[in-house]
VEXDREN-2710 file (C-alpha; in Angstrom, 1 decimal):
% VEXDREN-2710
k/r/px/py/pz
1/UNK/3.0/-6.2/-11.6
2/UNK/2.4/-3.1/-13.8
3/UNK/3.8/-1.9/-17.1
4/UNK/5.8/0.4/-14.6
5/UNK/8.3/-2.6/-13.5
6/UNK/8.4/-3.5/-17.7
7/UNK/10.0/0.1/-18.0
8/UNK/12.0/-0.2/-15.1
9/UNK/14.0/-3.3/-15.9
10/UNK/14.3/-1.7/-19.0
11/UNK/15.8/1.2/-17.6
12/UNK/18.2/-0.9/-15.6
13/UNK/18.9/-2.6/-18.7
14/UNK/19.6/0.3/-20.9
15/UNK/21.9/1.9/-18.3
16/UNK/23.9/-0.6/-17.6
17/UNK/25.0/-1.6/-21.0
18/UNK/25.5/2.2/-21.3
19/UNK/27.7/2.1/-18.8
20/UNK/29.9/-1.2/-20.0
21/UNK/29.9/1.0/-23.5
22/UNK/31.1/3.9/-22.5
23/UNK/32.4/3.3/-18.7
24/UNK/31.5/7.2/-17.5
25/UNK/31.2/8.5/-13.9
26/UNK/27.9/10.1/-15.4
27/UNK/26.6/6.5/-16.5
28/UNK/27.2/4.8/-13.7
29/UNK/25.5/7.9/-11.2
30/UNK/22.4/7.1/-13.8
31/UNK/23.0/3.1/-13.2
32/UNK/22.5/3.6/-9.7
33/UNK/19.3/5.9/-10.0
34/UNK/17.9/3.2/-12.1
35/UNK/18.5/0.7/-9.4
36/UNK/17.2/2.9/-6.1
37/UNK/14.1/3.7/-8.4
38/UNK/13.5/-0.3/-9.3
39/UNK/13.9/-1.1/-5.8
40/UNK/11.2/1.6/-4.7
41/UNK/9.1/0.3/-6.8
42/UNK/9.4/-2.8/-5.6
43/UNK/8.8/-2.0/-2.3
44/UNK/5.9/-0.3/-3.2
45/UNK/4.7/-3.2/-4.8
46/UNK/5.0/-5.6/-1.9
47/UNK/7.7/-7.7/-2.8
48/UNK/9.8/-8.4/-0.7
49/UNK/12.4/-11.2/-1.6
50/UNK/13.2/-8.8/-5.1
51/UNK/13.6/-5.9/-2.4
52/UNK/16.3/-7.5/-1.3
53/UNK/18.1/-8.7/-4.5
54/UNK/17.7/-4.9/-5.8
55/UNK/19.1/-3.8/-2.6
56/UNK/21.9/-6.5/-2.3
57/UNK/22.7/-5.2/-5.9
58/UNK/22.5/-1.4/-5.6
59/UNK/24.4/-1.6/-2.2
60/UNK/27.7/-3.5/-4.3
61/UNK/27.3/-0.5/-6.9
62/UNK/27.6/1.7/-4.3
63/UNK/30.5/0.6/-2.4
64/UNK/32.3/0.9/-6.3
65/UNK/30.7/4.7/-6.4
66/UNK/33.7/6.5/-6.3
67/UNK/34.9/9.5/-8.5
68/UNK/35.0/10.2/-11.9
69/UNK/38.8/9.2/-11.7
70/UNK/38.0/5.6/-10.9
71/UNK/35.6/4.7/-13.5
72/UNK/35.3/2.8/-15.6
73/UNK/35.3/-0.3/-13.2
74/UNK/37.2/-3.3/-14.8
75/UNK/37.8/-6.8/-14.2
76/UNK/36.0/-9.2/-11.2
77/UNK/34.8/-6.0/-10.2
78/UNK/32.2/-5.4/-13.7
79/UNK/32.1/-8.5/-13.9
80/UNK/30.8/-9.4/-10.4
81/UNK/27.7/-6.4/-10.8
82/UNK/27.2/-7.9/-14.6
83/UNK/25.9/-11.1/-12.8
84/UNK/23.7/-9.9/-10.0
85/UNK/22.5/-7.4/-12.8
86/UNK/21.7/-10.6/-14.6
87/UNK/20.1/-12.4/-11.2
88/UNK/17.9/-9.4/-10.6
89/UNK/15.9/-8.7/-13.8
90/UNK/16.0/-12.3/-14.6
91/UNK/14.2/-13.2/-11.3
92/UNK/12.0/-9.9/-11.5
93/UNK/10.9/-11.1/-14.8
94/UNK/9.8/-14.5/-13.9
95/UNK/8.1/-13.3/-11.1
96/UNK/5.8/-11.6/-13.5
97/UNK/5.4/-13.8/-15.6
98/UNK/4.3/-16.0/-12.6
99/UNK/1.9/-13.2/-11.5
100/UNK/0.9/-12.1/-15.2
101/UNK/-3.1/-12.0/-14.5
102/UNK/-2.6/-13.1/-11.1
103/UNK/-4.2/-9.9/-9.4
104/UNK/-6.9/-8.8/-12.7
105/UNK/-10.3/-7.7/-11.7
106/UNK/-13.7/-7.8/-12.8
107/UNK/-13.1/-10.2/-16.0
108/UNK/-15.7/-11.0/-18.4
109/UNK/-16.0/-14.4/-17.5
110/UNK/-18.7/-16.2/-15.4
111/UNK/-18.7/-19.3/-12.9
112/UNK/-21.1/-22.1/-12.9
113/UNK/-23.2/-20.3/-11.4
114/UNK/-24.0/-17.7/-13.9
115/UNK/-22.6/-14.8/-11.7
116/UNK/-19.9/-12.9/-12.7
117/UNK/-16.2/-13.5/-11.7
118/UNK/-14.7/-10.6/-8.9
119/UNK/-11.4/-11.6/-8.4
120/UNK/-9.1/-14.7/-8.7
121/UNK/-8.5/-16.3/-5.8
122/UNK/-5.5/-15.4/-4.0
123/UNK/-3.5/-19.0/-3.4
124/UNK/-1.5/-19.1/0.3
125/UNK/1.1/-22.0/1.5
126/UNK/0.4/-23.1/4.7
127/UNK/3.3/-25.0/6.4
128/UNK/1.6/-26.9/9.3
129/UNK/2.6/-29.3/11.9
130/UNK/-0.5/-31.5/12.3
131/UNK/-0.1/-31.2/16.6
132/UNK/-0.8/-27.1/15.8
133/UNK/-4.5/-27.4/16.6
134/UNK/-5.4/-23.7/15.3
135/UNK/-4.0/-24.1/12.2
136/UNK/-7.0/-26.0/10.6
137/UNK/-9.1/-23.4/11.9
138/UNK/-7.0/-20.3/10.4
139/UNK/-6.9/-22.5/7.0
140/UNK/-10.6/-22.3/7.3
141/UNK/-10.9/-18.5/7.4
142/UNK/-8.7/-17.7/5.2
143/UNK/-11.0/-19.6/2.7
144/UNK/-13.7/-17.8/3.8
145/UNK/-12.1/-14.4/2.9
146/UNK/-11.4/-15.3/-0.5
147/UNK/-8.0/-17.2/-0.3
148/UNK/-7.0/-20.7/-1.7
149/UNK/-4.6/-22.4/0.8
150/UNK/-2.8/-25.3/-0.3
151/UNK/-1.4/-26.9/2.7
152/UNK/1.7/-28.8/3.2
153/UNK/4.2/-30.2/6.1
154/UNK/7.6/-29.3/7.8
155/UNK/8.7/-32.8/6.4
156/UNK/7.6/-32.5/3.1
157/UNK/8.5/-30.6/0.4
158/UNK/6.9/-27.3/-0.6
159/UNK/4.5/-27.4/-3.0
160/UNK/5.3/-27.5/-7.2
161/UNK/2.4/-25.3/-7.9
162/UNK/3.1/-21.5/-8.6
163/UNK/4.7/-18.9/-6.4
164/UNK/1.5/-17.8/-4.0
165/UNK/0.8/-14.8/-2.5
166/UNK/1.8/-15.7/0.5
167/UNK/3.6/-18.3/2.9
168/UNK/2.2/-19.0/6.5
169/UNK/4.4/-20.8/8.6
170/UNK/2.9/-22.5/12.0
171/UNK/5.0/-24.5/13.8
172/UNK/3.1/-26.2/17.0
173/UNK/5.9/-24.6/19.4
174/UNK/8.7/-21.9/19.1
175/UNK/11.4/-24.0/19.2
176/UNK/13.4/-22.7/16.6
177/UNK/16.0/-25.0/14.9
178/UNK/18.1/-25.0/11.4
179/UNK/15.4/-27.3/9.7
180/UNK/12.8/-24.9/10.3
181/UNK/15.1/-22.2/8.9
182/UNK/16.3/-24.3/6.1
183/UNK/12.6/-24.6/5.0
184/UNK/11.6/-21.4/5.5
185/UNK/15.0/-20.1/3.4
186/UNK/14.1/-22.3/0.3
187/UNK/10.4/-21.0/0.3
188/UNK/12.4/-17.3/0.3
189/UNK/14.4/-18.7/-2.4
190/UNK/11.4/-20.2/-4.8
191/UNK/9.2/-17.6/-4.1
192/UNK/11.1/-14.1/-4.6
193/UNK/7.8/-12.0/-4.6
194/UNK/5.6/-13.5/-2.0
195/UNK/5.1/-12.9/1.4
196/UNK/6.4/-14.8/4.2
197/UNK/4.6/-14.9/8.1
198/UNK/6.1/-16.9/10.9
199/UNK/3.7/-17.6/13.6
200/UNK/4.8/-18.0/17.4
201/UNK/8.0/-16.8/16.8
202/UNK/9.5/-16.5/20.3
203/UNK/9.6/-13.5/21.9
204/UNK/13.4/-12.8/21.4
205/UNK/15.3/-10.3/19.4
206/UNK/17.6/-13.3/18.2
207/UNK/15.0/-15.6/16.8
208/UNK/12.9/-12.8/14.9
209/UNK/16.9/-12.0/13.9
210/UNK/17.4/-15.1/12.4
211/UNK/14.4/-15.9/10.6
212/UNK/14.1/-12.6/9.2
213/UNK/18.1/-13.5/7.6
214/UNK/16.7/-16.8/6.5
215/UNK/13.9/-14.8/4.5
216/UNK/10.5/-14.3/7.2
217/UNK/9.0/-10.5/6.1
218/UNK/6.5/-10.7/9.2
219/UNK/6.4/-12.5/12.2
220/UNK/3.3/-13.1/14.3
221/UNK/4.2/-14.0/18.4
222/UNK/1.6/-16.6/19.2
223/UNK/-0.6/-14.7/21.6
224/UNK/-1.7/-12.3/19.0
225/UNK/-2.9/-15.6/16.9
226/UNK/-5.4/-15.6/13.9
227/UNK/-6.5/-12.1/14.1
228/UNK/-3.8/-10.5/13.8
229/UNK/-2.4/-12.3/10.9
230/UNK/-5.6/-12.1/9.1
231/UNK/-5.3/-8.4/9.6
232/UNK/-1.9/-7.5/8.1
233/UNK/-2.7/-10.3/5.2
234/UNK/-5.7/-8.6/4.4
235/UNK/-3.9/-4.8/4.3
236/UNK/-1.9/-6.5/2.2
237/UNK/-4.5/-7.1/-0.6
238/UNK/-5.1/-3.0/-0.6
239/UNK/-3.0/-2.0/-2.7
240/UNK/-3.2/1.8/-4.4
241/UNK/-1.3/3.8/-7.0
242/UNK/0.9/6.2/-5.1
243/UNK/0.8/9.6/-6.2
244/UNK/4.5/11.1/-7.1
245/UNK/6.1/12.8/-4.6
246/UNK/6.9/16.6/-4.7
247/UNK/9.6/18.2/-3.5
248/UNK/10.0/21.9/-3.1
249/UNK/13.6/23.4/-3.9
250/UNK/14.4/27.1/-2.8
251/UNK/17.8/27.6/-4.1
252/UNK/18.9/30.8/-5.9
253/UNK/21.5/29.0/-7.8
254/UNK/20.4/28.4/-11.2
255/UNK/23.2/25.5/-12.1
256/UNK/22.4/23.9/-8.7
257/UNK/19.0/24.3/-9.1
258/UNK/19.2/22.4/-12.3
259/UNK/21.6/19.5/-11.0
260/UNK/18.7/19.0/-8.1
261/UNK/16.1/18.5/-10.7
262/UNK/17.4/16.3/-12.8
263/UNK/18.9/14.5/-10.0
264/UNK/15.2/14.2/-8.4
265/UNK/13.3/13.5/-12.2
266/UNK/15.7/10.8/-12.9
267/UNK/14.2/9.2/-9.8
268/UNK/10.7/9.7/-10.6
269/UNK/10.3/13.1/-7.9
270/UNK/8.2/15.8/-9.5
271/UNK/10.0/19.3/-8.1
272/UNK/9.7/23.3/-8.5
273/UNK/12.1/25.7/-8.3
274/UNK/11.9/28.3/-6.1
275/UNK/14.9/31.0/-6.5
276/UNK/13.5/33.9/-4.5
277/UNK/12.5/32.5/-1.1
278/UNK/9.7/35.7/-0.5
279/UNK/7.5/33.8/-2.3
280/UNK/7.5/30.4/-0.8
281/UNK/4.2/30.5/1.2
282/UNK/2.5/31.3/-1.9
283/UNK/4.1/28.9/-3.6
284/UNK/3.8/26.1/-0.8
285/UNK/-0.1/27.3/-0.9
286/UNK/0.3/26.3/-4.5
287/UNK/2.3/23.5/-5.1
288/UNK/1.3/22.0/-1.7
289/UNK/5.0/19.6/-1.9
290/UNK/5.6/16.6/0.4
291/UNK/9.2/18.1/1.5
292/UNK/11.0/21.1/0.9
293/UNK/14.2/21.4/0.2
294/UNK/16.3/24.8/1.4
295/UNK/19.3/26.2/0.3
296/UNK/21.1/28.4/3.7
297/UNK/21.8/31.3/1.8
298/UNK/20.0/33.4/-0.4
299/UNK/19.2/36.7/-0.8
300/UNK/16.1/38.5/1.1
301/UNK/16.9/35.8/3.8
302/UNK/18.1/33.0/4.7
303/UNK/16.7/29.3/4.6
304/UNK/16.4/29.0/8.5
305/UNK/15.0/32.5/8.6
306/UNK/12.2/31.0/6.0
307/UNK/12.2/27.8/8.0
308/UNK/11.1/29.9/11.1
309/UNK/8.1/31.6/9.7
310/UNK/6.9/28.4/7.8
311/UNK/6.9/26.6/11.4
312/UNK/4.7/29.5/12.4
313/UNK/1.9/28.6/10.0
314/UNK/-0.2/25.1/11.3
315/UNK/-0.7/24.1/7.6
316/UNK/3.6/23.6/7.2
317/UNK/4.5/23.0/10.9
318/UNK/4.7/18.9/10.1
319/UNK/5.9/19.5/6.8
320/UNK/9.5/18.0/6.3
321/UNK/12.3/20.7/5.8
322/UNK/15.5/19.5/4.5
323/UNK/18.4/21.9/3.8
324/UNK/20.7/21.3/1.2
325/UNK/24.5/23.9/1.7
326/UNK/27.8/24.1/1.0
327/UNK/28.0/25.1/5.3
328/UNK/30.3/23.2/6.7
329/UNK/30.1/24.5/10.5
330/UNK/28.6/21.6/12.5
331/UNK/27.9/24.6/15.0
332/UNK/25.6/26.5/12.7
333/UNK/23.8/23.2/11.6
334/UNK/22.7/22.2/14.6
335/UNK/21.4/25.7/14.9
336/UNK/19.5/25.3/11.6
337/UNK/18.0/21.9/12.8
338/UNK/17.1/23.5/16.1
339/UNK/15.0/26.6/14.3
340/UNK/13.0/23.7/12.4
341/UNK/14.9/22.3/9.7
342/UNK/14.5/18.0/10.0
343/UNK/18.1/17.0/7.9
344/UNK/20.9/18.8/6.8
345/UNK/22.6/17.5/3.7
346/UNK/25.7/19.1/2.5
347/UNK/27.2/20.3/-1.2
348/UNK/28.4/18.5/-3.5
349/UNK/25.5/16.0/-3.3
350/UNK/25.4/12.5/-4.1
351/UNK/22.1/12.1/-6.2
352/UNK/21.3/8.5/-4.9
353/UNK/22.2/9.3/-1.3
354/UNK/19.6/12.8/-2.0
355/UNK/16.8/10.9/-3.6
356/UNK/17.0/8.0/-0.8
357/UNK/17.0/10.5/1.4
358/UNK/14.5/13.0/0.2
359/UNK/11.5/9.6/0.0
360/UNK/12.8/8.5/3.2
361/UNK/11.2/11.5/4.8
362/UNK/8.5/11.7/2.3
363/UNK/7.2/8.5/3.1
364/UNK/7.3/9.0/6.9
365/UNK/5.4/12.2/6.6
366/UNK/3.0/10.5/4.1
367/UNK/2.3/7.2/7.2
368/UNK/1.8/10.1/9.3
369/UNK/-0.8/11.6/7.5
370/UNK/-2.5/7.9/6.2
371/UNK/-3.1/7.2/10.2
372/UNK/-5.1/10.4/10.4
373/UNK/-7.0/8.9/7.5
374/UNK/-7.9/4.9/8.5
375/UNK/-10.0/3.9/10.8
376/UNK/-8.7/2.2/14.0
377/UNK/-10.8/-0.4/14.9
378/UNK/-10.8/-1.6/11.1
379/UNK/-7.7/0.1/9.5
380/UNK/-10.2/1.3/6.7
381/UNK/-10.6/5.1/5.5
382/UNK/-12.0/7.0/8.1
383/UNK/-15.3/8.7/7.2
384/UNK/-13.9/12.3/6.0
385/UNK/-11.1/10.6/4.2
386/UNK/-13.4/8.1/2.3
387/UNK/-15.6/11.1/1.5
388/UNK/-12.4/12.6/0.2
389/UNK/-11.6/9.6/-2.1
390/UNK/-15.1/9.4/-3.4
391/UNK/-14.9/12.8/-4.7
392/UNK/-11.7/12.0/-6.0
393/UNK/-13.3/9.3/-7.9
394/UNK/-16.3/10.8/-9.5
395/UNK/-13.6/13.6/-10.4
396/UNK/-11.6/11.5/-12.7
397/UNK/-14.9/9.5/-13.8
398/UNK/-14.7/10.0/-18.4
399/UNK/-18.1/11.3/-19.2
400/UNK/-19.2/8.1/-20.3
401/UNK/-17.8/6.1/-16.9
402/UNK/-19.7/3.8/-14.6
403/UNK/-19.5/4.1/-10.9
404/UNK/-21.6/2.3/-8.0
405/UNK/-22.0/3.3/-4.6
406/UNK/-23.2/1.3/-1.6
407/UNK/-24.3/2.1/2.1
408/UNK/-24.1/-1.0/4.2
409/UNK/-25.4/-1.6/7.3
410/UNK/-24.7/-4.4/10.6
411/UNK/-28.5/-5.7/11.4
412/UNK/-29.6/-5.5/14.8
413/UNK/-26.1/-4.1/15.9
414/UNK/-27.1/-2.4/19.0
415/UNK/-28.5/-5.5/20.3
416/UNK/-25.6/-7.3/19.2
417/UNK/-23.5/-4.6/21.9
418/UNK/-26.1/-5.3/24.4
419/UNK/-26.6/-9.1/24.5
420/UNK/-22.9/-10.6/23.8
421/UNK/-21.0/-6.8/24.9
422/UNK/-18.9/-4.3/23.0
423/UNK/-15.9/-6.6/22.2
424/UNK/-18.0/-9.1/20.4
425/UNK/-19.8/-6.1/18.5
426/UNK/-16.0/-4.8/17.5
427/UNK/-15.1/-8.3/16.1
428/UNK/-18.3/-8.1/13.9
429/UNK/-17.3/-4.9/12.7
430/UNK/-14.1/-5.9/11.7
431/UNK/-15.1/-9.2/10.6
432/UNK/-16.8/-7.2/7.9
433/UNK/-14.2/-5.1/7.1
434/UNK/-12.0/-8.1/6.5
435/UNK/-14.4/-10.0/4.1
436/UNK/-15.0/-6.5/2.2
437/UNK/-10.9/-5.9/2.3
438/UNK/-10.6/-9.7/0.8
439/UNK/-13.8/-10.3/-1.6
440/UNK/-13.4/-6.5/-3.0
441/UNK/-10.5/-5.2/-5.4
442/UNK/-7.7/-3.0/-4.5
443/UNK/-8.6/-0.2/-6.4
444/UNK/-12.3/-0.2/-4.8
445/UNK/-13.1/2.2/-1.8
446/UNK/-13.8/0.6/1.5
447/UNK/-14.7/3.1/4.1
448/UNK/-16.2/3.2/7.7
449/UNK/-18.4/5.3/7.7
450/UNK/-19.8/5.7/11.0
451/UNK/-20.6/3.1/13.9
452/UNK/-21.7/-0.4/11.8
453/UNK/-22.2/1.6/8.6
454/UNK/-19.4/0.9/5.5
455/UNK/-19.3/2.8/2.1
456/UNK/-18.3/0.9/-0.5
457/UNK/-17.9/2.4/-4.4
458/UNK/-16.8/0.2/-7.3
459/UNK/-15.6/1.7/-10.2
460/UNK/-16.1/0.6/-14.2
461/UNK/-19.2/-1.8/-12.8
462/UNK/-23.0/-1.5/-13.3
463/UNK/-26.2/-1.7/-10.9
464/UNK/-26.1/-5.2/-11.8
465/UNK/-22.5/-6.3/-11.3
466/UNK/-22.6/-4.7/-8.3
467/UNK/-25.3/-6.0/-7.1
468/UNK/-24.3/-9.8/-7.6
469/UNK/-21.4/-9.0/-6.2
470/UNK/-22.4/-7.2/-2.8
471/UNK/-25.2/-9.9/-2.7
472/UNK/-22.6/-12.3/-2.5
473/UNK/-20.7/-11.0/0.2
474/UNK/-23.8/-10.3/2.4
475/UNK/-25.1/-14.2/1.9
476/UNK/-21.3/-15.1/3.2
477/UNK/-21.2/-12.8/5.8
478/UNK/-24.5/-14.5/7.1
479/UNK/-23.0/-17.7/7.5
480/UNK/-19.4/-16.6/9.3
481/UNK/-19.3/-17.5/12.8
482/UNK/-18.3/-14.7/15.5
483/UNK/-17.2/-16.3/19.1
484/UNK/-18.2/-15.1/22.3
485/UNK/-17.6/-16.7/25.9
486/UNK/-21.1/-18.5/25.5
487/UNK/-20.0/-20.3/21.9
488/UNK/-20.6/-17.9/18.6
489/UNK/-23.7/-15.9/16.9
490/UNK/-24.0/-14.8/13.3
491/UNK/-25.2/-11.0/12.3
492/UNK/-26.2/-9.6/8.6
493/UNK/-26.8/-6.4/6.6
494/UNK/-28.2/-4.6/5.0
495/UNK/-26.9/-2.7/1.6
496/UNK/-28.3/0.1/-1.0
497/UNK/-26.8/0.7/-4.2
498/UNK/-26.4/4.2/-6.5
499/UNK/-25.2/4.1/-9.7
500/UNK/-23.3/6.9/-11.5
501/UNK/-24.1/8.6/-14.2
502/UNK/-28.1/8.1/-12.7
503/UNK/-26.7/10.4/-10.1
504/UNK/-24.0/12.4/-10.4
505/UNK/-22.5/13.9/-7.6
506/UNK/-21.0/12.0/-4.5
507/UNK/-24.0/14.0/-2.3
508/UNK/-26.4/12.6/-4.8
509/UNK/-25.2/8.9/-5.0
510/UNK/-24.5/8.3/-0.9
511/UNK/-27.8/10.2/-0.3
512/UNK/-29.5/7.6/-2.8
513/UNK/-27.6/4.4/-1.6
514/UNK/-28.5/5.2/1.8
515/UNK/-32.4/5.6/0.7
516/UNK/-32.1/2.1/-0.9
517/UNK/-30.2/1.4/2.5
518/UNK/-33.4/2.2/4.4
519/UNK/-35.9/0.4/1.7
520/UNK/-33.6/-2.6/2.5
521/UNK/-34.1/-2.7/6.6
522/UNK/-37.8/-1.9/5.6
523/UNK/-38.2/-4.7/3.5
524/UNK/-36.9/-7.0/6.3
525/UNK/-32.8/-6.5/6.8
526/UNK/-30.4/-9.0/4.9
527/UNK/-31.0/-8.0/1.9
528/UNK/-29.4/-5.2/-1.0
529/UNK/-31.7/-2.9/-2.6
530/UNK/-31.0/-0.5/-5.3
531/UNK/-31.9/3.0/-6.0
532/UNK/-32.6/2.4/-9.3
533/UNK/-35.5/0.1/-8.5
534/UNK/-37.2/2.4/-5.9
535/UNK/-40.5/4.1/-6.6
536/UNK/-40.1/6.9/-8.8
537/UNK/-41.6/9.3/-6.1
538/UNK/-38.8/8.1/-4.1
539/UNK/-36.1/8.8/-6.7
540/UNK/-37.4/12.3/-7.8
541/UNK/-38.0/13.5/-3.8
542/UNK/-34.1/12.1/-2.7
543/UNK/-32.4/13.8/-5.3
544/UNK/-34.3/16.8/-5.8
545/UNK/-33.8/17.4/-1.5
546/UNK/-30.2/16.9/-2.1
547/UNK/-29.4/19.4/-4.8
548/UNK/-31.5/22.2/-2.7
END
């Protein structure tokens, strides 16, 4: 967890016992903010079994909303929220005390071995029944891709270690009784912010139903077996600081301008106003907001006037439009959501009911736009949108930062297609992308960036941390076994480094990880070579043809 959960709490804190002080209306709407903020965090954060409690919580507050003319809230009724107020930070902050440390990167420690440490080792509960003859080998690769699995039975008791990041259940059939549920609702209960997979879950709405109520996040039918779970385990381990969301408001309405702001900066929503709605192309060309958010009537023209030539421009066709107006005629709102607008809210406003709102169709636009990005054969960046992120990176880079880049490489992959066909070569390729996804941090860029070529770039690490650290990955990707109708066959690569600030610009250091790229498959494949240990002809040439 992240000093942005320590302010949260203590937002949550702060308001409530604001609220119990001096029992406003006005408190309590900033109560509830609080709350719908923590629990996007949360949710943002992976954690599901605190997603709940928040949401358990903020949906009791609700129901006791009101007006200003009930409030303040007395008796069982305070008294109840007092306690699950109580339940909720309590549990958020043992869970981070749990996971204090759990998820640091690139420490200064070493292991026996000299090299230095990447990451901590993710631990996973496996709940097995000993007649489930693929669990031993999905124990087994999840090992390999950088997990610790302690493993225990249906019988048994769970484990007294720590809370892991994550509990798989495999059952050797789907038969679906109150034991198993029992068991999987006390692993919900002891492990608030893990995540909890059900493998062969039948294939009926009812028993996903019920072990979702008893505390399952994901289940896995049985057909889709190892691969799949791997898969969404692995995504899981990406993790990435979301940029805030920005919200557009055209409204010529100064006070109900300034109610919408605060409303949406008391949720963490960065917003402009926009009074005269002339100017909003410019503005939207500007500002470039996730959503905007139009008042019906203004002055020059209306908002589904402006909604009408926004759809006309490609840039703004997807973009959601949300109007926010005192119009009550259900007639000329379905008119408005016909000529382009996506919701119609109507004045007065609710703030929590705007803000939930408001990132509800944020974060739908923003998946949209994330599946244009990723890959789909390995769900990592795409090429143009890993390009994109590098640039971002070297863009943020202090003067005085590190940054390495690497080009990788499947050996031999074309005769890997042609020998054992194009379904094996896929597995290969995503076999890759998995040990990257698990042996890499989730701040790193992983990228596809073409065919069997990956771009990697690790930032704050040397040449030389880097290197031990890709080296390490290409030796265990040597040794992972890939399965084919004939038994299995094991492929390598081949990897170059660049390090920033020996080069400088993203053309300069994938132009010069690729070079090393090619020194590698010269000097024999299965191997990683750096640009910083190339000939000096070799340097001077690469760079110099890239800046021309």
């Amino acid at each position: 967890m992240s000093h942005i959960i320590d302010d949260q709490i203590q937002a949550v804190q702060q308001r409530w016992d604001g609220y119990l002080d001096l029992g406003s209306f006005d408190g309590f709407v900033e109560f509830t903010l609080a709350l719908n903020s923590l629990a996007e965090q949360l949710t943002r954060l992976r954690l599901p079994g605190l997603v709940r409690q928040c949401e358990s919580l903020e949906n009791a507050a609700l129901a006791m909303f009101g007006d200003p003319s009930t409030h303040p809230i007395v008796g069982q009724s305070v008294a109840m929220l007092g306690r699950q107020v109580d339940s909720l930070l309590g549990s958020i902050r043992t869970a981070h005390r749990v996971n204090i440390g759990s998820d640091k990167r690139l420490t200064e420690t070493t292991s026996a071995a000299g090299t230095p440490e990447w990451i901590k080792p993710r631990s996973v509960w496996m709940v097995v029944d000993p007649a489930n003859g693929w669990g031993k080998g999905l124990r087994e690769q999840l090992s390999f891709y950088g997990f610790a699995v302690i493993e225990s039975g249906w019988q048994v008791p769970l484990p007294a270690s720590e809370p892991p990041f994550a509990v798989i259940f495999t059952p050797s059939d789907e038969a679906l009784d109150e034991t198993r549920l029992a068991l999987v609702a006390q692993a919900r209960a002891r492990c608030p912010a893990s995540q909890l997979f059900y493998v062969g879950v039948p294939r009926e709405l009812g028993a996903m139903v019920a072990l979702m109520r008893a505390g399952i996040d994901i289940t896995v039918p049985r057909e889709e077996q190892a691969a799949a779970l791997l898969s969404r385990i692995l995504d899981l381990v990406q993790t990435h600081e979301q940029e805030r969301f920005r919200v557009l408001v055209v409204e010529d309405s100064r006070v109900a301008a300034t109610q919408i702001q605060r409303a949406l900066t008391q949720h963490s929503i960065d917003s402009q106003i926009l009074s005269d709605p002339s100017d909003v192309i410019a503005t939207l060309d500007a500002y470039r907001p996730d959503l905007v958010l139009m008042d019906m009537y203004m002055p020059h023209c209306n908002g589904v006037e402006a909604t009408r030539a926004l759809r006309q421009l490609p840039a703004y066709q997807a973009v959601p439009i949300v109007y926010l107006s005192s119009e009550t005629d259900i007639g000329l709102q379905i008119e408005a959501l016909r000529l382009g607008g996506d919701q119609f809210l109507t004045k007065p406003f609710n703030p929590v009911v705007l803000a939930a709102t408001l990132k509800t169709r944020i974060e739908r636009y923003r998946e949209m736009q994330r599946n244009s990005y990723n890959d789909g054969l390995t769900g990592l960046l795409n090429h143009t949108a890993a390009k994109a992120r590098l640039d971002d990176m070297i863009a943020t880079l202090p003067p005085d930062g590190q940054l390495c880049v690497a080009m990788l490489d499947i050996d031999h992959f074309k005769s890997v297609n042609d020998t054992f066909g194009h379904p094996v070569g896929d597995q290969v390729i995503r076999s890759l992308a998995w040990l990257l996804k698990g042996r890499l941090r989730g701040t790193d860029l992983i990228g596809r960036y073409g065919g069997e070529e990956f771009i990697v770039a690790l930032a704050d690490v040397g040449p030389d941390e880097a290197w031990v650290v890709l080296d390490r990955i290409r030796r265990d990707f040597a040794r992972l076994p890939h399965a084919h109708v004939g038994g299995s066959m094991r492929a390598t690569f081949s990897a170059g480094i660049a390090a920033f600030p020996a080069y400088r610009t993203p053309t300069e250091l994938t132009h010069m990880a690729d070079t090393a790229l090619l020194e590698a498959k010269r000097g024999g494949r299965n191997r990683v070579e750096r640009a910083d240990a190339l000939p000096p002809r070799q340097q001077r040439s690469a760079t110099s043809t890239e800046i021309i």
